[in-house]
VEXDREN-2710 file (C-alpha; in Angstrom, 1 decimal):
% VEXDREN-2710
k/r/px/py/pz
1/UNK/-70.0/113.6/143.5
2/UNK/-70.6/109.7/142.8
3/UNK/-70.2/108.5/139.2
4/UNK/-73.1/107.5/137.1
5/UNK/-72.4/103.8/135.9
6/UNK/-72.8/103.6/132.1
7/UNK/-73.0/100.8/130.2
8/UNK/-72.8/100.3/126.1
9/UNK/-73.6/96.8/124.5
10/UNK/-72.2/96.2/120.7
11/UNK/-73.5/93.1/119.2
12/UNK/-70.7/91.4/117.1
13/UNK/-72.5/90.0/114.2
14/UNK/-70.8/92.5/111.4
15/UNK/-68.4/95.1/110.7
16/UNK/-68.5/98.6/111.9
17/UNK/-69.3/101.0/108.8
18/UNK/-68.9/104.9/109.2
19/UNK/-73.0/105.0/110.4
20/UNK/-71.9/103.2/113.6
21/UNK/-68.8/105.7/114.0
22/UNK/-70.5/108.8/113.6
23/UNK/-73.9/107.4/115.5
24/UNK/-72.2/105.0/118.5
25/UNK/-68.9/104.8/118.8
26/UNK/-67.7/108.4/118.5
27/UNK/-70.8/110.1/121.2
28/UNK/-70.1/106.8/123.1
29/UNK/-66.1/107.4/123.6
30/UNK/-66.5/110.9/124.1
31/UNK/-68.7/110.6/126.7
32/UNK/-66.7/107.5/128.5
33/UNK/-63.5/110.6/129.1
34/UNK/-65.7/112.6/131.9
35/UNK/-64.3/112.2/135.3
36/UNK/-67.8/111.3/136.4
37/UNK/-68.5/108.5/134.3
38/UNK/-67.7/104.9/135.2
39/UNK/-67.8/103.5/131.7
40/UNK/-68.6/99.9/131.0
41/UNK/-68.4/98.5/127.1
42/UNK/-69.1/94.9/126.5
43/UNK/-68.8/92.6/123.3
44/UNK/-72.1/91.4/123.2
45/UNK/-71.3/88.2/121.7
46/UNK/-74.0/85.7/123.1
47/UNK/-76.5/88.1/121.6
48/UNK/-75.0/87.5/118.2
49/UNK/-76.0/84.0/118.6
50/UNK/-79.7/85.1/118.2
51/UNK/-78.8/86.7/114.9
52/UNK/-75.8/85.0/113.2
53/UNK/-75.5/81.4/112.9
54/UNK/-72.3/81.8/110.8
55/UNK/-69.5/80.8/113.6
56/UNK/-66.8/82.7/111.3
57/UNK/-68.1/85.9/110.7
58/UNK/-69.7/86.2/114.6
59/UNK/-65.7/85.0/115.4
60/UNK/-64.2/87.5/112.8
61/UNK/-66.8/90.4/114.2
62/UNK/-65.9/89.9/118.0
63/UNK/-61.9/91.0/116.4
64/UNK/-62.9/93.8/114.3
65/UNK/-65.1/95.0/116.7
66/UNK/-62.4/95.3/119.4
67/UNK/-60.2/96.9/117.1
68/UNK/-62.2/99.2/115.8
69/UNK/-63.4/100.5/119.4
70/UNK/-59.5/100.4/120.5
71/UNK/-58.4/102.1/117.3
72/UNK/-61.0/104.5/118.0
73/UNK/-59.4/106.2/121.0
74/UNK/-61.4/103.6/124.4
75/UNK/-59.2/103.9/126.5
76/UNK/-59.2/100.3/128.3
77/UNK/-57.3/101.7/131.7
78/UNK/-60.4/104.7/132.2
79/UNK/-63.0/101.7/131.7
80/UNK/-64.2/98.1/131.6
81/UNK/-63.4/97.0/128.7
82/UNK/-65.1/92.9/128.1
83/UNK/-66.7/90.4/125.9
84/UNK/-70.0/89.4/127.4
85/UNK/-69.0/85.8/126.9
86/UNK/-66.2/86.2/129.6
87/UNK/-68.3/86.9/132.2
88/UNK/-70.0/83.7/133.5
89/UNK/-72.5/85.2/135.9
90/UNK/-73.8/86.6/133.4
91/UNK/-75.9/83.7/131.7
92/UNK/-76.1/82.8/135.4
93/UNK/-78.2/85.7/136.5
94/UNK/-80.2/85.7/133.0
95/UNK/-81.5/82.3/134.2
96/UNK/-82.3/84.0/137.4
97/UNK/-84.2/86.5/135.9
98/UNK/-86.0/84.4/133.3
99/UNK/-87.6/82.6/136.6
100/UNK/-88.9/85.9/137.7
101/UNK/-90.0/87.1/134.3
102/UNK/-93.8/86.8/132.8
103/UNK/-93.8/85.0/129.7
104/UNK/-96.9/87.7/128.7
105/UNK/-94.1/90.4/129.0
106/UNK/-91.7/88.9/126.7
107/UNK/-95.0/88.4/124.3
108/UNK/-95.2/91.8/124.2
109/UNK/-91.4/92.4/123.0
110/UNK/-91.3/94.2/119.9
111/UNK/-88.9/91.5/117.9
112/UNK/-91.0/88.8/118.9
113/UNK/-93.9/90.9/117.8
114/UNK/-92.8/92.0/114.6
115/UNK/-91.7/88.1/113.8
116/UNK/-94.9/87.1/114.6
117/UNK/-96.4/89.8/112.3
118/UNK/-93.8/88.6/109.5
119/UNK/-95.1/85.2/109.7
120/UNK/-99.1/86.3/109.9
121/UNK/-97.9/88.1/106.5
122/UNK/-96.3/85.0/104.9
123/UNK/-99.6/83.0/106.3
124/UNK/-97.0/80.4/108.2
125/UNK/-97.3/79.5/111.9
126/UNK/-96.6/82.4/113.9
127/UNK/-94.0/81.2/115.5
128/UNK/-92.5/80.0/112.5
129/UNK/-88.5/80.5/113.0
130/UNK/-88.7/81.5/116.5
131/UNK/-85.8/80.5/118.8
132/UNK/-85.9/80.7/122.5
133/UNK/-82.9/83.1/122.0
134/UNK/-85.1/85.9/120.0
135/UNK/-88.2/85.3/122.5
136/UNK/-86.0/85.8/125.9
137/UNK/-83.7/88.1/124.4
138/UNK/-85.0/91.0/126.8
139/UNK/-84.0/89.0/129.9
140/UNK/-80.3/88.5/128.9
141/UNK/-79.6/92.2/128.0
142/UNK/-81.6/92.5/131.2
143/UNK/-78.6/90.5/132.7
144/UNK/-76.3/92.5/131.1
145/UNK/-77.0/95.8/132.5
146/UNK/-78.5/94.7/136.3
147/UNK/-75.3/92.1/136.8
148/UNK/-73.1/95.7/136.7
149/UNK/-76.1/97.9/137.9
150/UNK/-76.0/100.0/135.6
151/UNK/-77.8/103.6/135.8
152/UNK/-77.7/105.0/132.7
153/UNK/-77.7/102.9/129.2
154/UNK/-77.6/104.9/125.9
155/UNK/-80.1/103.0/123.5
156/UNK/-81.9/103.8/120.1
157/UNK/-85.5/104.5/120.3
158/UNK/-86.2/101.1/119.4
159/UNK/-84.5/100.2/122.6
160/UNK/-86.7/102.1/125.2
161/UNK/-88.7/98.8/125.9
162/UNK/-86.0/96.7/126.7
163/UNK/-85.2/99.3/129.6
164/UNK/-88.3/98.9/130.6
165/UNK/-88.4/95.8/130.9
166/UNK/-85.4/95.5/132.7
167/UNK/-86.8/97.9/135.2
168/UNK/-89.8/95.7/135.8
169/UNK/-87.8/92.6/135.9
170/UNK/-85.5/94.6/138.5
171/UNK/-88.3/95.2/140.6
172/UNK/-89.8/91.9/140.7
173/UNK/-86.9/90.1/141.7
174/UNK/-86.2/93.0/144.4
175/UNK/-90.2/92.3/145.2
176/UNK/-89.4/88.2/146.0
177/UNK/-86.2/88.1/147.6
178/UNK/-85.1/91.5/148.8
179/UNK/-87.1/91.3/151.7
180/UNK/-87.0/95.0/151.9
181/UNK/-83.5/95.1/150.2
182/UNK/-82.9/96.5/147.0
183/UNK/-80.4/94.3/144.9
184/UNK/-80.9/95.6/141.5
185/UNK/-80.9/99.7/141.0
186/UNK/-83.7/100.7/138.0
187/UNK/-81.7/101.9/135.5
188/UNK/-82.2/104.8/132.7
189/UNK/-82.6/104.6/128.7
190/UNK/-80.8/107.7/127.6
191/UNK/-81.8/109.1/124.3
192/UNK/-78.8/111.1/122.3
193/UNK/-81.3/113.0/120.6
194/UNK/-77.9/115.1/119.2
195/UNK/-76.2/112.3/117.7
196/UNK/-75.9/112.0/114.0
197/UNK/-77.8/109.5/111.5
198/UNK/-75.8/109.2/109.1
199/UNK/-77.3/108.9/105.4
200/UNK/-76.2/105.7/103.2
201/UNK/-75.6/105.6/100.2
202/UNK/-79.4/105.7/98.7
203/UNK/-79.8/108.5/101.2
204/UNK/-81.6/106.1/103.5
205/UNK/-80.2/106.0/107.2
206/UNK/-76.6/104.2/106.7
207/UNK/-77.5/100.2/107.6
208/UNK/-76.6/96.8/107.1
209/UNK/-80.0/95.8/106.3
210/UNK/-80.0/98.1/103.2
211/UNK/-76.7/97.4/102.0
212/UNK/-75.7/101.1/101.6
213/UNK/-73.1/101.6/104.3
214/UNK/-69.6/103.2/103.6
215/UNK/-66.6/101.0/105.7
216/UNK/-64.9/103.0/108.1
217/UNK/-61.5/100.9/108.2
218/UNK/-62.0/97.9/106.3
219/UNK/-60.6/97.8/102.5
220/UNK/-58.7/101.5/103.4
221/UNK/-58.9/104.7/101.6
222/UNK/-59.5/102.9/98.0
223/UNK/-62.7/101.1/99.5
224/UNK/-63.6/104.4/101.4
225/UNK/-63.1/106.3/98.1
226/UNK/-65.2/103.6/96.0
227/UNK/-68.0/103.6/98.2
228/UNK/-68.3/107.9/98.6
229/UNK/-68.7/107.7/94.5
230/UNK/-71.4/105.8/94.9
231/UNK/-73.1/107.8/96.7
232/UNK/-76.6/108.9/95.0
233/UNK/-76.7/112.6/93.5
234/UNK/-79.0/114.4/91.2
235/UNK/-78.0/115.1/88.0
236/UNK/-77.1/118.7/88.0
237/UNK/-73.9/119.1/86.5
238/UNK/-70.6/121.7/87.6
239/UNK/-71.6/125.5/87.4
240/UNK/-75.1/124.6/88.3
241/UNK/-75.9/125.3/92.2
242/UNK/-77.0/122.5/94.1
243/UNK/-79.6/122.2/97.0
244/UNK/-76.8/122.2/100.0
245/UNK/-79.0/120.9/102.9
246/UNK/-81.1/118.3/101.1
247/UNK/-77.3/116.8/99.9
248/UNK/-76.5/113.5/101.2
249/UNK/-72.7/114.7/100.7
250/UNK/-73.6/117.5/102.8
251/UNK/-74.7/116.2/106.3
252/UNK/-72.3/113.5/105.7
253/UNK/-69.7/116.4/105.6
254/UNK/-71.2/117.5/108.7
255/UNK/-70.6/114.8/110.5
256/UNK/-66.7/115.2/110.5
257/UNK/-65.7/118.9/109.7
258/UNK/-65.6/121.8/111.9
259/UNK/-68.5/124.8/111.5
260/UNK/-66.3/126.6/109.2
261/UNK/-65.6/123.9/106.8
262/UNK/-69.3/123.0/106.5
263/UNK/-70.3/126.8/105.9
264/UNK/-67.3/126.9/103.1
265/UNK/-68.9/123.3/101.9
266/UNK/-72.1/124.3/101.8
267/UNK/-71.0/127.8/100.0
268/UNK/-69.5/125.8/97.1
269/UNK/-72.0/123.4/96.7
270/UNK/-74.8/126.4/96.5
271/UNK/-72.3/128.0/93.9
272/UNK/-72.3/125.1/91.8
273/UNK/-69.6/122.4/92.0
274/UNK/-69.1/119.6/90.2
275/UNK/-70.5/116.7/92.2
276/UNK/-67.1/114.5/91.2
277/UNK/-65.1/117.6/93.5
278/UNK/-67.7/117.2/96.0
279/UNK/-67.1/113.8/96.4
280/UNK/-63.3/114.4/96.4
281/UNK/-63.7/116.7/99.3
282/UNK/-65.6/114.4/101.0
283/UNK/-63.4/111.7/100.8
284/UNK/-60.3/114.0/101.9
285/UNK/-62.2/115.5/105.3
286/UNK/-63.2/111.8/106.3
287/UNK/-59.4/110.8/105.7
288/UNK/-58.1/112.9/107.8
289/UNK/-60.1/111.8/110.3
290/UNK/-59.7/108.3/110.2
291/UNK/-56.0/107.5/108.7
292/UNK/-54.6/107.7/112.2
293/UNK/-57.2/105.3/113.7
294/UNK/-56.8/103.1/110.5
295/UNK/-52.7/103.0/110.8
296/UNK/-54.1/101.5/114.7
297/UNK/-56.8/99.5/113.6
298/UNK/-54.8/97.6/111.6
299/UNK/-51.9/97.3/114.0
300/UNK/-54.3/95.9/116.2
301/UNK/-55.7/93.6/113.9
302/UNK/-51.9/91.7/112.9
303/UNK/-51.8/91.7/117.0
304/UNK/-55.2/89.4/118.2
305/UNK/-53.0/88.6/121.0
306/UNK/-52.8/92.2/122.4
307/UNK/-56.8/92.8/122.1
308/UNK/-57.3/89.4/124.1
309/UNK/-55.2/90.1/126.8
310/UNK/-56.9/94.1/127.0
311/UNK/-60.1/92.0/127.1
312/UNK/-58.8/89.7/129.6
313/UNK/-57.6/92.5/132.3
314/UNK/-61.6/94.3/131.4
315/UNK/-63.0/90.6/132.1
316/UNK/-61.2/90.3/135.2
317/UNK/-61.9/93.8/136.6
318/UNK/-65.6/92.8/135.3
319/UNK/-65.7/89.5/137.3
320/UNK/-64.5/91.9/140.6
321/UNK/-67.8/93.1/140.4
322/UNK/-70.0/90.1/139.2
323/UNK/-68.6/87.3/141.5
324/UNK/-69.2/88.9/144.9
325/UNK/-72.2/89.7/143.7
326/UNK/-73.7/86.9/142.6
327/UNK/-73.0/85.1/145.7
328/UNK/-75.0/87.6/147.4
329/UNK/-77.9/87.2/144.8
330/UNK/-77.1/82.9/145.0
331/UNK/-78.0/83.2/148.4
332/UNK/-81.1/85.5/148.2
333/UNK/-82.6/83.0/145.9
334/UNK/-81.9/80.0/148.5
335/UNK/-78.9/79.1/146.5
336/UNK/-76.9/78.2/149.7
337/UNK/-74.0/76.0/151.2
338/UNK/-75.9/73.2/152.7
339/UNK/-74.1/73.0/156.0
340/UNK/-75.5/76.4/156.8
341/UNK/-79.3/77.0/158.0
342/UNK/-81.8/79.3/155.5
343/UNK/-82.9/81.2/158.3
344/UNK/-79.5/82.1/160.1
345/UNK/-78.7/85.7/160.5
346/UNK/-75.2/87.0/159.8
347/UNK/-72.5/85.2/161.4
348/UNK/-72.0/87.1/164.9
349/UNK/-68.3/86.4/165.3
350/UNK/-65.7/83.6/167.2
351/UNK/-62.9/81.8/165.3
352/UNK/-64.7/78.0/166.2
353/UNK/-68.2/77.0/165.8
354/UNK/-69.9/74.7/168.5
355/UNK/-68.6/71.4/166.3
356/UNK/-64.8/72.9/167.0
357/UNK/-64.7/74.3/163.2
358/UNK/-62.2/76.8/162.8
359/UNK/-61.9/79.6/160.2
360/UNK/-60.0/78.6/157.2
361/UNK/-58.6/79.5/153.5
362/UNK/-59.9/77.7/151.2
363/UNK/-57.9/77.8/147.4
364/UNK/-59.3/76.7/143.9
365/UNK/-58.7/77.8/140.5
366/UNK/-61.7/79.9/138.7
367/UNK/-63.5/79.2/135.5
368/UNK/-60.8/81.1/133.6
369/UNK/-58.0/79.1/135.2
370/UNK/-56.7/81.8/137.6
371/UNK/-55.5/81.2/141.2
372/UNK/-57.9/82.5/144.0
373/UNK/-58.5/81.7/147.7
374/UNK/-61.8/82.2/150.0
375/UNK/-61.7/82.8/153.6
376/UNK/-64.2/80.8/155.3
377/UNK/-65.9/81.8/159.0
378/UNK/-66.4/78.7/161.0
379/UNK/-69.5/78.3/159.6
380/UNK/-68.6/77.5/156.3
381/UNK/-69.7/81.2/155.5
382/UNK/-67.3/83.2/153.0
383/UNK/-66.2/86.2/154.6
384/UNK/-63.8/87.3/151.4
385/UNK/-62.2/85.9/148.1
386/UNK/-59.1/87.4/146.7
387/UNK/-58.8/88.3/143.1
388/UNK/-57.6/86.3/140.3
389/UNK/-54.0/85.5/139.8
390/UNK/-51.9/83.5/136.9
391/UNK/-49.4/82.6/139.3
392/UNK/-50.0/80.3/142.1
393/UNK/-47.0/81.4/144.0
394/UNK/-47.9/84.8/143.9
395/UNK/-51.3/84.0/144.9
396/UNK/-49.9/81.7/148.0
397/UNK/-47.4/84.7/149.0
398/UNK/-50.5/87.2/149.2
399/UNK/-52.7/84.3/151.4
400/UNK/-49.6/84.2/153.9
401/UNK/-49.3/87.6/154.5
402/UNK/-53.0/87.4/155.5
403/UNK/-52.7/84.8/157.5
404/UNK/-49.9/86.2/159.1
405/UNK/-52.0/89.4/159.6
406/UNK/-55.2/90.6/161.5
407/UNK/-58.3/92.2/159.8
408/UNK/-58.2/95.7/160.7
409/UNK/-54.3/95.7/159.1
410/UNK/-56.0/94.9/155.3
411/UNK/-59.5/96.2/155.5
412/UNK/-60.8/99.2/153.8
413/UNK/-64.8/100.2/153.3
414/UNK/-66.5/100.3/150.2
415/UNK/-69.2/102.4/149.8
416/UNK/-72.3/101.7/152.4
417/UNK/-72.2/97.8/152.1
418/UNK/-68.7/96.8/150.6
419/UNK/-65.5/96.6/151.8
420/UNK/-61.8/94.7/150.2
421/UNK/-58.8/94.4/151.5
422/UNK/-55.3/95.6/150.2
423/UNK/-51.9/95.3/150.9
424/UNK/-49.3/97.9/149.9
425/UNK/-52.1/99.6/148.5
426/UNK/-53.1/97.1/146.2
427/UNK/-56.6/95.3/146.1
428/UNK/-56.2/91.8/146.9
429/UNK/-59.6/90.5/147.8
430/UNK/-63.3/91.5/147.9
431/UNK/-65.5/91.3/151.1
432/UNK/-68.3/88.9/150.2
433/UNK/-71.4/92.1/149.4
434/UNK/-74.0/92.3/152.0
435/UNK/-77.6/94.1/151.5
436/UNK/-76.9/96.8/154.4
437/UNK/-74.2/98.9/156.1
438/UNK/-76.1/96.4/159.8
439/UNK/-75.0/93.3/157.8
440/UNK/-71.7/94.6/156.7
441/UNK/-70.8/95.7/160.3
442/UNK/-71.8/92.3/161.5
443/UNK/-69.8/90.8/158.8
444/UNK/-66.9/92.6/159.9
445/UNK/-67.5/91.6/163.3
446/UNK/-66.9/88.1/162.6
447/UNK/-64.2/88.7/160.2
448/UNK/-61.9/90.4/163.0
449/UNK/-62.7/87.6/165.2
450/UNK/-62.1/85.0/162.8
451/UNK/-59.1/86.6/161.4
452/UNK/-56.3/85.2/163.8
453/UNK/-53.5/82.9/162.1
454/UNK/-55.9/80.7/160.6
455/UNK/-56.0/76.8/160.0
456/UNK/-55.5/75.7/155.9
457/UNK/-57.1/73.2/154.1
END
């Protein structure tokens, strides 16, 4: 059965509160354990930009977010685990897309309409406080889920659109340079119409924007404590049976205890205890939920270090995916190495071109730093690039066992177009992503031929 790709976007411009556990990050985490998910969570800190222009709290976000998500029970080796801001081809294909993308679509975007609204309100120019980032934000979480093609996304209602528009953005730029190739999948909104909202603390739905949240690890069980108390209740006083299942304390209760406990709950409340008790019991079932992921959270939290490097290894096993691929979309667009002509077909084969070019490895070191090499048909087309490694040596000791070696020794298939190449088992290098199983076969054809003890450069 082939996985369904899911992918989860959580904007670090604030602290999680116990809204965003019960709502997001519980469901989401739960649902990232099935065997036929292929999980993908992202910081999604260029999208703070848009909303936060305060550098330390977008900074101290990105770490608490991580944390929290960690703490939580992700499990970073099951999925791909990254901060947007990691990924360069990322930003790269959003510039792609916003080429393809009618500016009369983003008019229609909801922010952008509702800030225009705001500003027909105050009687200001409508565009009054506008930046490019809020008017285009569609096209970069467009980015986001197409770079990973993505078939399922878990939004809010208020979401829906943007999945639409990333579908019609998809399509266009599938419409101009597919030539009958499909580059982008359309992917899914899916609605958890199960999932708790949790209520705050004026019984309005538990947000920022109201200031009525309750923190789910920040300030520990004193803050947690403070913040149940205030909590709004009637004024009905012990002995005197409450309304159970209009209670805020109630579906809050809900939200953590098994069915028993909330039928015992809801029993007491109708037989009249003291709201002070309620609140008590409250705080003691939400304690024992998150005291063990609090002890973690703030492990992780004295230890930056450790969530960078889990967000590295996601990054990387991100970039596996994004690099290949972009190169395939780079060329689509006529993004292409100069020597070679637009109209050529897939290189056919031969170690030596008609000038007497040979194959060759080529090495550099990527955005991040790491050590890579490309194998290069005579052509100057890339036939593969190995993944990223921190030390040159070992990347120079994987490059000569390649050389040394001929295609069919390293090669595996990848799906219908892909294919990398291991050695002892281990991935060592992705096959550059062609459009067809015709172009992959033809790829491969010139890879084996190409693939003898190659000249360096």
């Amino acid at each position: 059965m082939m996985n369904s790709r899911v992918l989860t976007g959580i904007t670090t411009s604030g602290t999680p509160h116990l809204g965003n556990y019960v709502g997001a990050i519980r469901p989401a985490i739960t649902a990232s354990q099935s065997p036929t998910v292929d999980a993908f969570f992202f910081l999604a800190d260029y999208h703070a930009l848009i909303k936060c222009e305060d550098p330390e709290r977008i900074a101290r976000s990105r770490l608490e977010i991580a944390a929290t998500w960690l703490a939580c029970g992700l499990d970073p080796s099951r999925v791909t685990f990254y901060c947007q801001s990691d990924i360069p081809e990322i930003p790269e294909l959003s510039w792609m897309l916003t080429c393809v993308t009618a500016k009369g679509m983003m008019n229609r975007a909801h922010a952008y309409k509702a800030s225009v609204d705001q500003n027909h309100a105050k009687g200001v120019d409508e565009d009054d406080g506008v930046t490019m980032g809020l008017f285009s934000y569609p096209v970069l979480m467009a980015a986001d889920i197409l770079m990973f093609n993505a078939h399922h996304v878990p939004v809010g209602r208020d979401q829906i659109q943007h999945i639409e528009m990333t579908r019609d953005i998809a399509q266009r730029f599938n419409h101009l340079f597919g030539a009958g190739k499909e580059f982008f999948v359309l992917p899914e909104a899916v609605i958890a119409e199960e999932v708790a909202t949790l209520p705050g603390l004026d019984g309005r739905k538990m947000s920022k924007s109201y200031n009525n949240t309750i923190p789910l690890f920040e300030g520990g069980p004193k803050a947690l404590k403070a913040a149940v108390a205030r909590i709004v209740t009637d004024s009905l006083g012990p002995g005197e049976p409450k309304d159970a299942d209009a209670s805020h304390l109630y579906l809050i209760y809900k939200a953590f205890a098994r069915s028993e406990e909330s039928k015992a709950f809801h029993a007491d409340l109708t037989a009249g205890i003291g709201w002070g008790d309620a609140k008590q019991r409250l705080c003691d079932r939400i304690e024992a939920e998150l005291a063990p992921m609090r002890e973690k959270y703030e492990a992780l939290m004295q230890n930056p270090e450790q969530i960078e490097e889990t967000l590295a290894v996601g990054a990387q096993k991100a970039r596996q995916i994004a690099t290949p691929f972009m190169q395939t979309l780079r060329q689509s667009v006529g993004i292409r190495k100069l020597a070679g002509s637009a109209n050529k077909a897939p290189v056919q084969g031969g170690s030596a071109n008609k000038g007497g070019k040979t194959a060759r490895y080529v090495s550099f070191r990527d955005e991040a730093g790491q050590f890579r090499f490309r194998f290069l048909a005579a052509d100057g087309q890339e036939l593969f690039c190995s993944i990223a490694y921190a030390d040159p040596k070992q990347a120079g000791a994987v490059r000569k066992q390649l050389e040394q070696g001929h295609a069919g020794d390293f090669i595996s298939l990848q799906g219908e177009t892909g294919f990398i190449l291991s050695l002892d088992g281990q991935t060592v290098a992705t096959g550059t992503v062609t459009a067809s199983a015709t172009e992959r076969d033809a790829l491969l054809h010139a890879l084996q031929s190409a693939m003898v003890p190659a000249a360096t450069d």
